[in-house]
N, CA, C and O atoms as a GROMACS GRO file, in nm:
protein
  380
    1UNK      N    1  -0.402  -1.705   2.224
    1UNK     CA    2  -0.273  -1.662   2.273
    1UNK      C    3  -0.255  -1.513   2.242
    1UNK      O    4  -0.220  -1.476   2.130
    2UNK      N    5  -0.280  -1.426   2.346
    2UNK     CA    6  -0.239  -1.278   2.333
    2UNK      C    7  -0.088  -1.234   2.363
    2UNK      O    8  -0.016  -1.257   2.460
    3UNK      N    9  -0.056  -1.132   2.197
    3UNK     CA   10   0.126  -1.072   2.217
    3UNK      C   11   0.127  -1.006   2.306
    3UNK      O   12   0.025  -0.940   2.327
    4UNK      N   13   0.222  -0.998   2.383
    4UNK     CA   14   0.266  -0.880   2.423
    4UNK      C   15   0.262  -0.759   2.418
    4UNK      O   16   0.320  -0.708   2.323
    5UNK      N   17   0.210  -0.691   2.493
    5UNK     CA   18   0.181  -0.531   2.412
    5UNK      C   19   0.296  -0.468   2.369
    5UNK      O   20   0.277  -0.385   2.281
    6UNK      N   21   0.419  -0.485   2.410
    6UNK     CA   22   0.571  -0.410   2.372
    6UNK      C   23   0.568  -0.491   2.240
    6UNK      O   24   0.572  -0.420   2.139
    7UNK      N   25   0.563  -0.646   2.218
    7UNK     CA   26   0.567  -0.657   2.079
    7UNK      C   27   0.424  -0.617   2.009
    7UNK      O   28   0.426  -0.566   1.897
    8UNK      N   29   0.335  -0.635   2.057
    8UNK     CA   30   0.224  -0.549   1.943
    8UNK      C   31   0.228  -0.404   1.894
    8UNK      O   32   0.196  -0.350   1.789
    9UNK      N   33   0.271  -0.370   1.990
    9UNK     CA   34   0.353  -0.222   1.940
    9UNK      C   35   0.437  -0.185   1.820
    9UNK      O   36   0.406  -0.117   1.723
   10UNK      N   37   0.614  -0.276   1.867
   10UNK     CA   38   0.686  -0.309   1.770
   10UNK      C   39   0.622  -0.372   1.607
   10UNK      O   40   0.684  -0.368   1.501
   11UNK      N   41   0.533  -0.408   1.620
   11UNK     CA   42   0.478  -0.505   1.558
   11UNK      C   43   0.392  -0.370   1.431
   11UNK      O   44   0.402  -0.374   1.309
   12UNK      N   45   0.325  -0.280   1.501
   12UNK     CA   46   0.250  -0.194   1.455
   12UNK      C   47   0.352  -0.074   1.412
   12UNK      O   48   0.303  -0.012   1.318
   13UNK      N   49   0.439  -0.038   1.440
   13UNK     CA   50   0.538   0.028   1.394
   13UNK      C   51   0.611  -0.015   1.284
   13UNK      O   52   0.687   0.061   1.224
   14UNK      N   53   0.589  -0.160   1.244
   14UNK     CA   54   0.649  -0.252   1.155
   14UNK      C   55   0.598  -0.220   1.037
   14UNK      O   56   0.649  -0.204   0.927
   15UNK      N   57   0.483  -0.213   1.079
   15UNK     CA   58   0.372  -0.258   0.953
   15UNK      C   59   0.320  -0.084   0.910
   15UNK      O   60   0.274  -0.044   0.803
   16UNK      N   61   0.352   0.000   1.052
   16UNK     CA   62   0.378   0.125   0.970
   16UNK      C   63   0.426   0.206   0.872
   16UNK      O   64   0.369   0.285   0.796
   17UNK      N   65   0.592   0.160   0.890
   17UNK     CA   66   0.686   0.236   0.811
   17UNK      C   67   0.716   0.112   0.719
   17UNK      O   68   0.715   0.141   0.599
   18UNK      N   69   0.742  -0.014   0.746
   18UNK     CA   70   0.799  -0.076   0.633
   18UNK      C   71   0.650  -0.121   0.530
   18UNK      O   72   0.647  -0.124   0.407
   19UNK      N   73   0.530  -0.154   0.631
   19UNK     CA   74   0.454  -0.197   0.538
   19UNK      C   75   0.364  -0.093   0.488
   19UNK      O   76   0.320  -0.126   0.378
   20UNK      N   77   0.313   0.044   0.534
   20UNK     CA   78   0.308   0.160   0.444
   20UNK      C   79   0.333   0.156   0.304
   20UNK      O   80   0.262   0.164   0.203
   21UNK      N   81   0.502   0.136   0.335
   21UNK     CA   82   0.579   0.211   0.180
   21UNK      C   83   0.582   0.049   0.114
   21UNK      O   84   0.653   0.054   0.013
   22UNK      N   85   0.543  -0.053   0.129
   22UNK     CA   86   0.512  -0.123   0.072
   22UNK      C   87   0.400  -0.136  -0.006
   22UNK      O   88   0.402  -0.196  -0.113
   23UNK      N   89   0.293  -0.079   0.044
   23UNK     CA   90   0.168  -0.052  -0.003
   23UNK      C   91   0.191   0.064  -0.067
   23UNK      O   92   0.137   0.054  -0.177
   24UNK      N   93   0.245   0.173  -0.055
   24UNK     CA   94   0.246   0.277  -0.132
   24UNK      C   95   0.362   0.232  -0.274
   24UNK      O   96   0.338   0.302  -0.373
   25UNK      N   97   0.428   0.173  -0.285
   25UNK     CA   98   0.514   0.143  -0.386
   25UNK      C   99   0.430   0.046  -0.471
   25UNK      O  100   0.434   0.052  -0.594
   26UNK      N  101   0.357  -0.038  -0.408
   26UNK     CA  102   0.257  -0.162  -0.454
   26UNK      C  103   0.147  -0.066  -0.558
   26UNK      O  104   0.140  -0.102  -0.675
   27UNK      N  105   0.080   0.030  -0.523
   27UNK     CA  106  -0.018   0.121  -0.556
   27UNK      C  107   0.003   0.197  -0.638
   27UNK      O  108  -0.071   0.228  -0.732
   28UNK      N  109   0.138   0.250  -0.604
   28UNK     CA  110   0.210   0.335  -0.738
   28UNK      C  111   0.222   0.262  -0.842
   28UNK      O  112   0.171   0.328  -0.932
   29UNK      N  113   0.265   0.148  -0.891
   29UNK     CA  114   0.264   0.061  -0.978
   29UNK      C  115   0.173   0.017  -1.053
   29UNK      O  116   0.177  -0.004  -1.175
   30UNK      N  117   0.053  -0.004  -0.949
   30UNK     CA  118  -0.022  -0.059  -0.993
   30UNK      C  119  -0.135   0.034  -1.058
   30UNK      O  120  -0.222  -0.014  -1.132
   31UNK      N  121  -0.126   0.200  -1.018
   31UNK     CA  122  -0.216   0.287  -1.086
   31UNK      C  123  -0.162   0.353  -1.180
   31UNK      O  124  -0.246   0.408  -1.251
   32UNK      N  125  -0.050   0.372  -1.210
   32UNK     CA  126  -0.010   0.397  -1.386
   32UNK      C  127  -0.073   0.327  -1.511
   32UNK      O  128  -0.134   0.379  -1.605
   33UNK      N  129  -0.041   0.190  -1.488
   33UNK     CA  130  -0.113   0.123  -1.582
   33UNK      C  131  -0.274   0.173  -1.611
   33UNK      O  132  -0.317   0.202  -1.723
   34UNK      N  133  -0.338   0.175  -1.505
   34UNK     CA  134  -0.439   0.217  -1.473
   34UNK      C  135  -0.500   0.364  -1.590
   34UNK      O  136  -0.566   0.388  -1.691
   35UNK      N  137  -0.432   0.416  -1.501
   35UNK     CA  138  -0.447   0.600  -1.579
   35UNK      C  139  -0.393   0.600  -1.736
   35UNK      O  140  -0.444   0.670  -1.823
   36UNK      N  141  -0.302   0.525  -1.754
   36UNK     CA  142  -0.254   0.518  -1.893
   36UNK      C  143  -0.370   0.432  -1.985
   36UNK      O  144  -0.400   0.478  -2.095
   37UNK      N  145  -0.432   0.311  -1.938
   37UNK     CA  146  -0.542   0.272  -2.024
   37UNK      C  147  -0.669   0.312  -2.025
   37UNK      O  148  -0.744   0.293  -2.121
   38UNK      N  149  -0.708   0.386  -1.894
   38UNK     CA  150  -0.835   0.456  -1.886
   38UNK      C  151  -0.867   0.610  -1.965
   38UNK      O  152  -0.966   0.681  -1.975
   39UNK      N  153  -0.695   0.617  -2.024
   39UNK     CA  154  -0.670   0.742  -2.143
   39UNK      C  155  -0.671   0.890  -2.011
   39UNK      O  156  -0.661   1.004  -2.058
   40UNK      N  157  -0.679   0.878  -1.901
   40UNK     CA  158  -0.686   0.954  -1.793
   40UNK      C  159  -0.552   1.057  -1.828
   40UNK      O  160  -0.562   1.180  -1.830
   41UNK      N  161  -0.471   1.009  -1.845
   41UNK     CA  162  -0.386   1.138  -1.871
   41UNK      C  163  -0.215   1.047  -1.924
   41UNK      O  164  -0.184   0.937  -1.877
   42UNK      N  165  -0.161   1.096  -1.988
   42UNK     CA  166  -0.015   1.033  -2.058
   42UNK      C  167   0.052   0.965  -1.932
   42UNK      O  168   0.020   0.978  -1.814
   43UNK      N  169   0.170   0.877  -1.997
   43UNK     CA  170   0.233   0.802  -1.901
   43UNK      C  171   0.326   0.901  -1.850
   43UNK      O  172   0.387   0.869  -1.748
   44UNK      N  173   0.348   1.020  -1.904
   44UNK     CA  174   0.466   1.093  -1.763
   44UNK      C  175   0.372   1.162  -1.619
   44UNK      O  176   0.416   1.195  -1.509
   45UNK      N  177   0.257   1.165  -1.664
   45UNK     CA  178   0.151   1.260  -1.578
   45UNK      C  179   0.105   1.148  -1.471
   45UNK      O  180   0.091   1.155  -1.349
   46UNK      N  181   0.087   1.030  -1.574
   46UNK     CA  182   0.023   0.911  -1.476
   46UNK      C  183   0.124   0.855  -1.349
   46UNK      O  184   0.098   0.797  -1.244
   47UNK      N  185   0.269   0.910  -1.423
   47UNK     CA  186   0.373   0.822  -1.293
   47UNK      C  187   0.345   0.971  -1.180
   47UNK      O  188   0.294   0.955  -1.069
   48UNK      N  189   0.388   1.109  -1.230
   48UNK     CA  190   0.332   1.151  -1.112
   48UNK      C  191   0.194   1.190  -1.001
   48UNK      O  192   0.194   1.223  -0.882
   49UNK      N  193   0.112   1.174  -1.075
   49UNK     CA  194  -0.012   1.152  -1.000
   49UNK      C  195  -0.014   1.001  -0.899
   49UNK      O  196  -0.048   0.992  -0.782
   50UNK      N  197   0.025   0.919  -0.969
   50UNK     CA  198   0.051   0.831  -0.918
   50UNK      C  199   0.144   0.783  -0.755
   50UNK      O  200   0.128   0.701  -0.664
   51UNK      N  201   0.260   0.911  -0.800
   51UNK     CA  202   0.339   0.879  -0.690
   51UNK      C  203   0.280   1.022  -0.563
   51UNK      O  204   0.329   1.026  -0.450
   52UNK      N  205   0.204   1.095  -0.595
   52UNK     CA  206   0.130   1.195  -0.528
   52UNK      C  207   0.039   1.140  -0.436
   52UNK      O  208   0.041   1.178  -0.319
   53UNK      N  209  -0.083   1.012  -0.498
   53UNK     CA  210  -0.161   0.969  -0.426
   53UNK      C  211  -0.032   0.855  -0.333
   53UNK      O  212  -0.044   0.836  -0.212
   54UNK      N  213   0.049   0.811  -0.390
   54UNK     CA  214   0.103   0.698  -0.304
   54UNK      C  215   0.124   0.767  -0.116
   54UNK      O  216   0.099   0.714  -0.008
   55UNK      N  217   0.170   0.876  -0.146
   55UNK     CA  218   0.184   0.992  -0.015
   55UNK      C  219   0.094   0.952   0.064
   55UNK      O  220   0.114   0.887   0.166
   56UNK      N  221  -0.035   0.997   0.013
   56UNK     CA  222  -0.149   0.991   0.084
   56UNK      C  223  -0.194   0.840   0.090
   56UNK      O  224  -0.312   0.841   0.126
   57UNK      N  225  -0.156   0.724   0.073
   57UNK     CA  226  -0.206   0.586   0.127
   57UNK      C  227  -0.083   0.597   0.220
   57UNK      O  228  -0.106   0.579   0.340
   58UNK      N  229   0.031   0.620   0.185
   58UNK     CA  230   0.134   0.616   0.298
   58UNK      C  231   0.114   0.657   0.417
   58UNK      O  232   0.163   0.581   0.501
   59UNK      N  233   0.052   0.765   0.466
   59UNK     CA  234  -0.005   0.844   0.551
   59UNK      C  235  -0.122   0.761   0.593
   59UNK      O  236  -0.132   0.743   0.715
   60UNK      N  237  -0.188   0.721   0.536
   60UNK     CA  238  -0.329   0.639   0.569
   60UNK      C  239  -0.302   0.566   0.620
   60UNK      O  240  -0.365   0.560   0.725
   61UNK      N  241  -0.201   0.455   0.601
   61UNK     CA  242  -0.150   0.363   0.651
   61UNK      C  243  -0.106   0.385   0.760
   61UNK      O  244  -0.181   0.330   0.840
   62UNK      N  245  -0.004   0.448   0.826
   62UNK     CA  246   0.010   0.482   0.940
   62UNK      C  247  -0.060   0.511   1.020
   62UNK      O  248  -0.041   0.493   1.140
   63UNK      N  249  -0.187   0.578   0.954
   63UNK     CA  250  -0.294   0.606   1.047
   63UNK      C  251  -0.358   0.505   1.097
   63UNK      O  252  -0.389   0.499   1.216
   64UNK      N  253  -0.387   0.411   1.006
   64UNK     CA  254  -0.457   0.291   1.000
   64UNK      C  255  -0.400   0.143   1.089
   64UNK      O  256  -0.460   0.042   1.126
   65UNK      N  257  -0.250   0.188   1.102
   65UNK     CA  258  -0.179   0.068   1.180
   65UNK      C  259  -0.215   0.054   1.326
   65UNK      O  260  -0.231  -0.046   1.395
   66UNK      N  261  -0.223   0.195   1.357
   66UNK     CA  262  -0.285   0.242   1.539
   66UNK      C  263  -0.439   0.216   1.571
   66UNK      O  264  -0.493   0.213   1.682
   67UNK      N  265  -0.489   0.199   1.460
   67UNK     CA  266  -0.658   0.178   1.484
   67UNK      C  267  -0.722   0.024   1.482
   67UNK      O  268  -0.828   0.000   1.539
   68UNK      N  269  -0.643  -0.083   1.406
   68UNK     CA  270  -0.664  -0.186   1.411
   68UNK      C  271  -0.709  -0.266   1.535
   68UNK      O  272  -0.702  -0.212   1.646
   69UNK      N  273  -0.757  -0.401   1.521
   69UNK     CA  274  -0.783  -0.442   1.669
   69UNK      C  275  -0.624  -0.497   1.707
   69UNK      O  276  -0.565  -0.469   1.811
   70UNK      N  277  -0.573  -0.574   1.606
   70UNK     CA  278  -0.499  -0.685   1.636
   70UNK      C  279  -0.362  -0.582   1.523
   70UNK      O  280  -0.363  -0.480   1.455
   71UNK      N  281  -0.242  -0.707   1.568
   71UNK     CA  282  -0.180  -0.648   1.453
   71UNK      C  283  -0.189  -0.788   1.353
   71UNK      O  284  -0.132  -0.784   1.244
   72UNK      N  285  -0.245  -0.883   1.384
   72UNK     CA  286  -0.220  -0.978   1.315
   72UNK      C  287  -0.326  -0.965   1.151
   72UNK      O  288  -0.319  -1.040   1.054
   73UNK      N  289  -0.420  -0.837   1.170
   73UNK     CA  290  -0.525  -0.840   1.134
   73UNK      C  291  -0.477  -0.709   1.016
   73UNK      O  292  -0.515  -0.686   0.901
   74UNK      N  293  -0.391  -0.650   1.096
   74UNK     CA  294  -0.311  -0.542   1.004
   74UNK      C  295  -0.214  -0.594   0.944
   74UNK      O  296  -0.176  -0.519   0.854
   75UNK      N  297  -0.163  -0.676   0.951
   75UNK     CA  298  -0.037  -0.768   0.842
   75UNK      C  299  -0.098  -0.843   0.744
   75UNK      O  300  -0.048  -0.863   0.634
   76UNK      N  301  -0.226  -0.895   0.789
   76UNK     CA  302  -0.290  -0.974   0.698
   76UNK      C  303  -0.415  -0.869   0.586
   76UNK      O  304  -0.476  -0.908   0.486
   77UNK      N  305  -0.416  -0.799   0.620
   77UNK     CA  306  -0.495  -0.641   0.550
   77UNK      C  307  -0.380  -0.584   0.439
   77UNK      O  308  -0.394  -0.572   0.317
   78UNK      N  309  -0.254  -0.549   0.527
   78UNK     CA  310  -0.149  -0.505   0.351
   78UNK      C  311  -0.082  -0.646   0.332
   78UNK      O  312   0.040  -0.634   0.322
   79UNK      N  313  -0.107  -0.722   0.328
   79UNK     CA  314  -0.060  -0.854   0.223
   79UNK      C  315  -0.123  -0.868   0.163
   79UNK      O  316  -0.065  -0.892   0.057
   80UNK      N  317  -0.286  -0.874   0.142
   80UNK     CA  318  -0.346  -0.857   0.109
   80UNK      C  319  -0.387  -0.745   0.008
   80UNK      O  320  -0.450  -0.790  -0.088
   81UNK      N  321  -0.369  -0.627   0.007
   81UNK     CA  322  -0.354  -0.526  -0.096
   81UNK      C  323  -0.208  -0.503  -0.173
   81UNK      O  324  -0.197  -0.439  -0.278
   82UNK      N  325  -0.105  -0.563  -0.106
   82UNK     CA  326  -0.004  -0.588  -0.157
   82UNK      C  327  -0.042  -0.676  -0.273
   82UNK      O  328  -0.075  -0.642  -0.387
   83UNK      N  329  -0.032  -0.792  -0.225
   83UNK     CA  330  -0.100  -0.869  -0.348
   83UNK      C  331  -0.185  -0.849  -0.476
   83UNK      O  332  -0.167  -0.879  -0.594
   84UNK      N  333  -0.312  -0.771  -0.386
   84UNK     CA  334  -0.406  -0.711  -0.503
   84UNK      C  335  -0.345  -0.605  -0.602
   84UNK      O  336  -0.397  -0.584  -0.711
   85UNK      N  337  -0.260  -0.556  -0.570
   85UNK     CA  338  -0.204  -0.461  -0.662
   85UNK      C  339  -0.062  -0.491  -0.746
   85UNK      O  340  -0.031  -0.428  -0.847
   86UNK      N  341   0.049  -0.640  -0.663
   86UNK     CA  342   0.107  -0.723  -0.760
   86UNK      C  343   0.007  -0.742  -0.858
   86UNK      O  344   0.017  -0.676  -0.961
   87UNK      N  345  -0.101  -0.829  -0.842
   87UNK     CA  346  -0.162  -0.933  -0.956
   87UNK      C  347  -0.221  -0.799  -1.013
   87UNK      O  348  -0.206  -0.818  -1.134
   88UNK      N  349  -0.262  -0.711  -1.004
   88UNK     CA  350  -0.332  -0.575  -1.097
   88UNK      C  351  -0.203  -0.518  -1.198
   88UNK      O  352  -0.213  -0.470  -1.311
   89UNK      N  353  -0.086  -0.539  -1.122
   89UNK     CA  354   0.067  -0.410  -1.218
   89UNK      C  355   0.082  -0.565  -1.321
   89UNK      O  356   0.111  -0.539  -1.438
   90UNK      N  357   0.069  -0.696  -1.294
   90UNK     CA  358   0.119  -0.819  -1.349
   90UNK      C  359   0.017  -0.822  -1.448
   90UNK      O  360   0.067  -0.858  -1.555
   91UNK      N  361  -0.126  -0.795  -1.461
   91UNK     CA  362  -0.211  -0.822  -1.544
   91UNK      C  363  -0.248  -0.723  -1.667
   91UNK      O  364  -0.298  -0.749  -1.777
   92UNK      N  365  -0.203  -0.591  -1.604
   92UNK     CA  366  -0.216  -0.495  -1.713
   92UNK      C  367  -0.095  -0.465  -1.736
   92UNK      O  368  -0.102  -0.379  -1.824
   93UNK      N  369   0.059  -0.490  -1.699
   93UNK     CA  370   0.200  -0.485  -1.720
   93UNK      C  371   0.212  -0.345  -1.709
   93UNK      O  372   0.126  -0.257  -1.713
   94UNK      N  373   0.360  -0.341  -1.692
   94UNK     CA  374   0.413  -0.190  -1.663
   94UNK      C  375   0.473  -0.127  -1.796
   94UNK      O  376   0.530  -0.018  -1.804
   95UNK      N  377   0.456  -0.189  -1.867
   95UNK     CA  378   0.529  -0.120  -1.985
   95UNK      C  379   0.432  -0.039  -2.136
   95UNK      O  380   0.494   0.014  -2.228
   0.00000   0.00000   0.00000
């Protein structure tokens, strides 16, 4: 069963802006912990490096929403790193 291209569109614009900054908020989270135990640099340095690279997956992402085959394939790609980076901020904690 093939969408609609007006909703595959909508669909890819979706997963642009809302699921982007989902992934970029997911990533930010999840690479502090990161930089703070790898001794990479203190926890005030790690939140902004952190929120520096989030920019640039944000951007990626958008890029990345237009190149897919499907969008079903791009929703299931950031749920998927969504996830991976819940269970990564949950396992090494934010505090």
């Amino acid at each position: 069963m093939a969408i609609k291209p007006q909703l595959d569109v909508s669909l890819r614009l979706i997963a642009a802006v809302v699921g982007g900054y989902l992934v970029a908020v997911a990533f930010s989270f999840a690479c502090v912990p990161l930089l703070v135990l790898s001794q990479a640099c203190d926890k005030n340095e790690a939140v902004m490096v952190s929120s520096m690279l989030s920019y640039l997956l944000y951007f990626a992402v958008i890029i990345v929403s237009f190149c897919r085959k499907s969008s079903a394939v791009l929703w299931r790609d950031l749920t998927l790193i969504i996830l991976a980076c819940t269970m990564l901020t949950n396992m090494l904690g934010t505090g």
